[in-house]
PAGUGU-897841 format. One record per residue (C-alpha): x, y, z; residue in three letters; residue number from 0. Coordinates in Angstrom, 2 decimals. Layout:
<px->X&py->Y&pz->Z&res->ALA&n->NUM>
...
END
This chain:
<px->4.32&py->38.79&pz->-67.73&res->UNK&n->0>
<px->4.70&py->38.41&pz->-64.28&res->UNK&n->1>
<px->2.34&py->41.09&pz->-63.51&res->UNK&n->2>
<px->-0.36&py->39.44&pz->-65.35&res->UNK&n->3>
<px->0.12&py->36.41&pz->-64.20&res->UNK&n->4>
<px->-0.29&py->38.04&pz->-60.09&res->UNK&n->5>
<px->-3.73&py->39.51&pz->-62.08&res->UNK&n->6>
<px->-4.99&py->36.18&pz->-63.01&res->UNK&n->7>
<px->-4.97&py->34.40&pz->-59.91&res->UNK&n->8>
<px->-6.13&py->37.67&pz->-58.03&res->UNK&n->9>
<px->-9.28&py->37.60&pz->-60.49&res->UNK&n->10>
<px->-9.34&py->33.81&pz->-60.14&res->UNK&n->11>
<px->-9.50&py->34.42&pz->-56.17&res->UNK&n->12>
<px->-12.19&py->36.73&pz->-56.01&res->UNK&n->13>
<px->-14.54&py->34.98&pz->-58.52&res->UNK&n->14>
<px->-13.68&py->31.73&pz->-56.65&res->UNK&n->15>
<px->-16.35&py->33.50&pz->-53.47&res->UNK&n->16>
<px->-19.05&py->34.16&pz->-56.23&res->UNK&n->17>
<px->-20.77&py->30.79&pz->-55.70&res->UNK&n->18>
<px->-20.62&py->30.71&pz->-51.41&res->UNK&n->19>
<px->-24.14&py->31.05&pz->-49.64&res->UNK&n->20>
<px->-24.87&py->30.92&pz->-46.39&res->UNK&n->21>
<px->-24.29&py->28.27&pz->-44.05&res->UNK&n->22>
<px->-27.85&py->26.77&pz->-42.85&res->UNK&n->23>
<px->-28.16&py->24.97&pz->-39.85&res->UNK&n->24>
<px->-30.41&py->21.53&pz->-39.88&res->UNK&n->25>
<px->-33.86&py->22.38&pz->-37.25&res->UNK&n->26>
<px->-34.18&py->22.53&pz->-33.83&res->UNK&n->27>
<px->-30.23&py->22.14&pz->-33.75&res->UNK&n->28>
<px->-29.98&py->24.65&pz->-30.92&res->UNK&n->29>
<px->-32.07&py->22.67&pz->-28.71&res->UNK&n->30>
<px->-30.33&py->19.39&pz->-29.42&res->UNK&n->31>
<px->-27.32&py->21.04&pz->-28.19&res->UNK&n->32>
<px->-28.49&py->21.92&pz->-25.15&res->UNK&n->33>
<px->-30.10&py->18.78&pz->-24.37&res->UNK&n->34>
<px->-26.99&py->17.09&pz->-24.84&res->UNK&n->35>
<px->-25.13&py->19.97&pz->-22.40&res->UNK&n->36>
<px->-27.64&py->19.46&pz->-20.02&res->UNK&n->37>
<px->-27.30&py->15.31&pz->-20.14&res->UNK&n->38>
<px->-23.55&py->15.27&pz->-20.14&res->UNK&n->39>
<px->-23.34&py->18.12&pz->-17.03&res->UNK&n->40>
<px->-25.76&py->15.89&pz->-15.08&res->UNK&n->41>
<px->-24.79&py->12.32&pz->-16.08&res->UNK&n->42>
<px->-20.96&py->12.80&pz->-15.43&res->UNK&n->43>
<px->-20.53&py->12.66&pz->-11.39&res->UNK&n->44>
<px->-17.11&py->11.92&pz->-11.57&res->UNK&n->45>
<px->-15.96&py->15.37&pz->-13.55&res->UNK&n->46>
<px->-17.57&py->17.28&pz->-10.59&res->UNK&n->47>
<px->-15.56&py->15.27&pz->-8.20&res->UNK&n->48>
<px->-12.30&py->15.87&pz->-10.25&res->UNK&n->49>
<px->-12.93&py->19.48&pz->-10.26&res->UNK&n->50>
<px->-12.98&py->19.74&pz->-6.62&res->UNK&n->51>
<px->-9.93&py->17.24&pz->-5.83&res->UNK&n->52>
<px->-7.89&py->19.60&pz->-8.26&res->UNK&n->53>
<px->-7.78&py->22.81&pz->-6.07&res->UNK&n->54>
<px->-5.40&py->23.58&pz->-3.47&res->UNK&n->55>
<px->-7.36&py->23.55&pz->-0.63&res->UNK&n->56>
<px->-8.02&py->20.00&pz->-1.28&res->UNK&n->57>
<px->-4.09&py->19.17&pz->-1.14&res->UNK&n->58>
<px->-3.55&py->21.16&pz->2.05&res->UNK&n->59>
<px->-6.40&py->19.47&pz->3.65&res->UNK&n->60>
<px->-5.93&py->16.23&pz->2.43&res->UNK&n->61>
<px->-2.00&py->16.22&pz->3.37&res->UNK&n->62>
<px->-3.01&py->17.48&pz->6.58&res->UNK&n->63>
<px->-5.00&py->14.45&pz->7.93&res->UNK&n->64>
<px->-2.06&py->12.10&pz->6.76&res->UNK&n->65>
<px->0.25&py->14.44&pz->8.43&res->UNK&n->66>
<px->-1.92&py->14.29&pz->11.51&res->UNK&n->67>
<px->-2.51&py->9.99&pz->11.08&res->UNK&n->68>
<px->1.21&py->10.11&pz->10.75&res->UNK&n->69>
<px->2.02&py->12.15&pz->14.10&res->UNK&n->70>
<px->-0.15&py->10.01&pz->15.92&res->UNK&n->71>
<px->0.99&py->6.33&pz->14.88&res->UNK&n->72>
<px->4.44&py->7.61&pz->15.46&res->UNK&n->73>
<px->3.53&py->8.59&pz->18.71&res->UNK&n->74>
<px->1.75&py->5.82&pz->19.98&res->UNK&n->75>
<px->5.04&py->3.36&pz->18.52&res->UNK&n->76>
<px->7.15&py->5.40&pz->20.75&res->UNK&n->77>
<px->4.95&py->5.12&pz->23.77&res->UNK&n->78>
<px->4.52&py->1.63&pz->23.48&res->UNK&n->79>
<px->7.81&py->0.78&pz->23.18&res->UNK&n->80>
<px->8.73&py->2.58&pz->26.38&res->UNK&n->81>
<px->6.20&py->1.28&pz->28.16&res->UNK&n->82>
<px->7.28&py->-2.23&pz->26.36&res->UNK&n->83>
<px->11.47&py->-1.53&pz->27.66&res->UNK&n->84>
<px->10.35&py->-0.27&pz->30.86&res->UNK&n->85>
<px->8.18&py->-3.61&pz->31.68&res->UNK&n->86>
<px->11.00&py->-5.66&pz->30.10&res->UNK&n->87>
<px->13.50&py->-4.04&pz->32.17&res->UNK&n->88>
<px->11.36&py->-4.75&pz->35.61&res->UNK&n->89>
<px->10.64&py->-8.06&pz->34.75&res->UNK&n->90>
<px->14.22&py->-8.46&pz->33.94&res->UNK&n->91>
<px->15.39&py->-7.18&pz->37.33&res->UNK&n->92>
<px->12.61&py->-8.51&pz->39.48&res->UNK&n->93>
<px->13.26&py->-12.50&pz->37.85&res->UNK&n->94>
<px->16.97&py->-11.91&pz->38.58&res->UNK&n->95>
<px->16.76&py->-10.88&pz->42.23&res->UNK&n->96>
<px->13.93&py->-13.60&pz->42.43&res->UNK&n->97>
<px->16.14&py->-16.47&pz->41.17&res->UNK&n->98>
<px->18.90&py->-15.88&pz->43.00&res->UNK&n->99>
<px->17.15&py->-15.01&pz->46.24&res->UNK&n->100>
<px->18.50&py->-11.60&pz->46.57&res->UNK&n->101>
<px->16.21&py->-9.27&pz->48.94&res->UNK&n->102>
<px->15.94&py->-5.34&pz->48.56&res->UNK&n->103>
<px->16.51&py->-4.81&pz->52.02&res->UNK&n->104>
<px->18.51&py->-2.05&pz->52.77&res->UNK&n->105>
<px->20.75&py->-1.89&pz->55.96&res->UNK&n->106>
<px->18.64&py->1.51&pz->56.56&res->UNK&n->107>
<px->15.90&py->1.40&pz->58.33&res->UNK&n->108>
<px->13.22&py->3.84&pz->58.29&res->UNK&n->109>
<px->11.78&py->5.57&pz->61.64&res->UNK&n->110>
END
């Protein structure tokens, strides 16, 4: 029983791909897919751009000119503030020995 019951839906199954024909396509189908390949490669800028910022070379160069911006400002902080300490510092000294009328003569003299 079982056996012809595997028969019957084996028989059903192939007589079930009697009926198929083939597949037609509607016209000039190839070409309207092309034009629309051709449109969408030309139209969309912005996936060319993505393409490119998406490869490694990109990231090393990119994160290279920050590292670089970064170097410098950091350098030019630490200048200035030197230069701003060692101007401080002068102006600090200088006031002082000016207020209280102190002279920078030494009892040295030079021959």
């Amino acid at each position: 029983m079982i056996q012809k019951n595997i028969q019957e839906k084996v028989e059903a199954t192939l007589h079930s791909i009697d009926g198929i024909t083939r597949a037609e396509i509607p016209a000039f189908f190839y070409t309207r897919v092309q034009a629309k390949l051709t449109n969408q490669a030309s139209s969309v800028w912005w996936q060319r751009l993505l393409v490119v910022a998406t490869k490694p070379i990109f990231y090393i160069a990119t994160l290279s000119v920050f590292l670089l911006l970064n170097i410098t400002v950091i350098t030019t902080i630490i200048k200035e503030k030197k230069l701003a300490t060692t101007i401080a510092e002068s102006t600090t000294i200088q006031g002082f020995a000016q207020e209280y009328n102190l002279s920078t003569t030494t009892i040295y003299t030079d021959k």
